[in-house]
Every structure is written in structure tokens, then in C-alpha cells.
N, C-alpha and C positions, 0 to 999 in steps of 0.2 A: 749662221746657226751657232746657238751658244752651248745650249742643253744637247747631250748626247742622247741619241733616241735610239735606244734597239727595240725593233720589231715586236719583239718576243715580249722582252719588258711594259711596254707600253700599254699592249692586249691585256697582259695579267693586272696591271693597275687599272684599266680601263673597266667599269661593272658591264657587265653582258645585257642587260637591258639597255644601255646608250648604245654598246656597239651594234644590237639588234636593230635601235631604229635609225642609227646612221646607213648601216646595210641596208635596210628595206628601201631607205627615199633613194639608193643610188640606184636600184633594183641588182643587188650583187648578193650573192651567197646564200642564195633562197635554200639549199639545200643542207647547212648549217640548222637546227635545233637549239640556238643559244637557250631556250631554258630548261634545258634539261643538264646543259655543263655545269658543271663547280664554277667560282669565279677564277681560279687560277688553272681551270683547262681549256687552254690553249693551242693545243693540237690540232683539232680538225678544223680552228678559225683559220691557224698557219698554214695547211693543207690548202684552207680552200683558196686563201692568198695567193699561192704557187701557183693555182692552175688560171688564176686570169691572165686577159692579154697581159702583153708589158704595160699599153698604155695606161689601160685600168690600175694596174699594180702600184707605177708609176705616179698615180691621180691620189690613189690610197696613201701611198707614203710621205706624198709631198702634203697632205692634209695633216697629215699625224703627227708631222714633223711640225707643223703652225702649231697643232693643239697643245705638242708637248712643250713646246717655246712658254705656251700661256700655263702649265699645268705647274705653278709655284704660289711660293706666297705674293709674290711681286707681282706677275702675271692676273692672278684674280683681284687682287687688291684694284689693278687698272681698269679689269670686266669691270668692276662691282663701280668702279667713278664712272668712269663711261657712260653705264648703264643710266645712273643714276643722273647725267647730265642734263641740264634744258636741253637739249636737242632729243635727246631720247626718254627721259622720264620713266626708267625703268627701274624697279626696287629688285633688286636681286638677293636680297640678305634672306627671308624667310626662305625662298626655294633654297638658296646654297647652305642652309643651317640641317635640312636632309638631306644632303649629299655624303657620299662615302668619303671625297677625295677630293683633290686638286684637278685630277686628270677628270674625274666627273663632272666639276664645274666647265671646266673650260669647252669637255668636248658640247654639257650642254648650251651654252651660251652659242659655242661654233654653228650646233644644228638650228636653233631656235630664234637666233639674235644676230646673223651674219655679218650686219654693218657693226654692230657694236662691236662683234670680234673682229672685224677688219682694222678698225679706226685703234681699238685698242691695241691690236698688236703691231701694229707702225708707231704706238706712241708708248709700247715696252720697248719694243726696238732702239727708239731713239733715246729714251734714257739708258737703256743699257750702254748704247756709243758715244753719249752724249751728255748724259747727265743733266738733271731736269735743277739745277742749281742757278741763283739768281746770281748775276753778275752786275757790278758796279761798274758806271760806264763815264761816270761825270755828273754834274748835275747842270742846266740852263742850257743843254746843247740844243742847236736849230737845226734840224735835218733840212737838207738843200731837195728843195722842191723845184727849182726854177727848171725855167724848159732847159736850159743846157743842161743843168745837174741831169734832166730826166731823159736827155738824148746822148749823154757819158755813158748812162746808166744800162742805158738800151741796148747800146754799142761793146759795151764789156763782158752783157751776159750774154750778148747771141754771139 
């Protein structure tokens, strides 16, 4: 975990219509009125946090914590290639151009697009540790195919 995530923080940047329909698909917080709050009253959303099980709470934080990982510039920049890749073929730029924020892209993408935010947040991840930077390695090398190179190979990784 890179980005610090407080509870509280989150909820206030987070617009109440996403947190609304994130609560309703989990069926949590039915007794919550998100629009009738300000965007930055936060009170009775954090009220109604406290009274779920642990496990739920638990479920809820460890989500928020993904979301806000991706709630950067870095983070949607990855949504928005992802999206946009042959494998998924999604255009994300006109919905993300009415979005408030960072954190409203990301959590939309989270509810609506799940593999693309899976996929992209293992591949912010790894540039974040890893650095997505091309590396010189030689040129004319012949990677050893042979069955021994491929029963070395077998033997090293298990």
C-alpha cells in the first residue's frame, strides 16, 4: 500500500452518488439518505460504517484502500489504457471528462468495469515496484529452449 487512505478523507472526496450505488449493489447502508447530505458530510456515512459487522467493515476498507491506490493521476491514466485495450475495447475519456475527481473515476471504473480495474491495478502496482522502463539486454541472444534448458528451468522454479 503506497497512498495513505483515511476513512474519513476518502468518503469526503468520494461524490455521494458513486458511494450511493456502491452501498446499494453491496446491500449496506440502506438507512443512509446520501442525497439529501452535502458532498463533504460525512457523518452519518461514518456512523453507519461503525455499526457493521467487522467482516463487512473489513470488505469496505479493503475496497477503498484498492480504489484509492487507483485515485491518482497515474492510477486512471492505467484505467483509461486498460480500458481502451484489444482485450477490452472500452473508451473511458468522454464518461471520465464529467467526473468530479480521481477518486470518482476510479471508484467508477471499480463498480462498472471490475476486471479492467483488477488487471489495471496489478499493472499500477507493478510499476510502482518495478518500473515499467525498457531494459537493454544484448542483441542476437538465443534463449535455450532444449529439453534440458526446459527440465533446469522446471527444477529451479518448483
Amino acid at each position: 500500500m503506497w497512498r495513505n487512505c483515511s476513512p474519513k478523507t476518502f468518503l469526503r472526496q468520494t461524490p455521494n452518488k458513486v458511494l450511493k450505488e456502491y452501498f446499494a449493489r453491496k446491500h449496506l447502508l440502506n438507512n443512509v439518505d446520501f442525497d439529501s447530505l452535502n458532498e463533504t458530510e460525512i457523518e452519518p456515512i461514518a456512523q453507519a460504517l461503525d455499526v457493521l459487522s467487522e467482516g463487512q467493515r473489513k470488505e469496505v476498507e479493503a475496497e477503498f484502500q484498492q480504489i484509492n491506490e487507483m485515485a491518482c493521476e497515474m492510477g486512471v491514466r492505467v484505467l483509461v489504457e486498460e480500458a481502451g485495450s484489444p482485450f477490452h475495447r472500452i473508451d473511458l475519456s468522454e464518461t471520465f471528462e464529467q467526473m468530479k475527481n480521481h477518486y470518482e473515476r476510479a471508484f467508477w471504473v471499480f463498480i462498472n468495469h471490475p476486471l479492467v480495474f483488477a488487471i489495471s491495478s496489478e499493472l499500477a502496482f507493478m510499476g510502482r515496484v518495478g518500473s515499467w522502463r525498457r531494459r537493454y539486454v544484448g542483441e542476437g541472444l538465443v534463449p535455450a529452449v532444449g529439453e534440458g534448458d526446459k527440465q533446469n528451468l522446471a527444477s529451479v522454479l518448483s
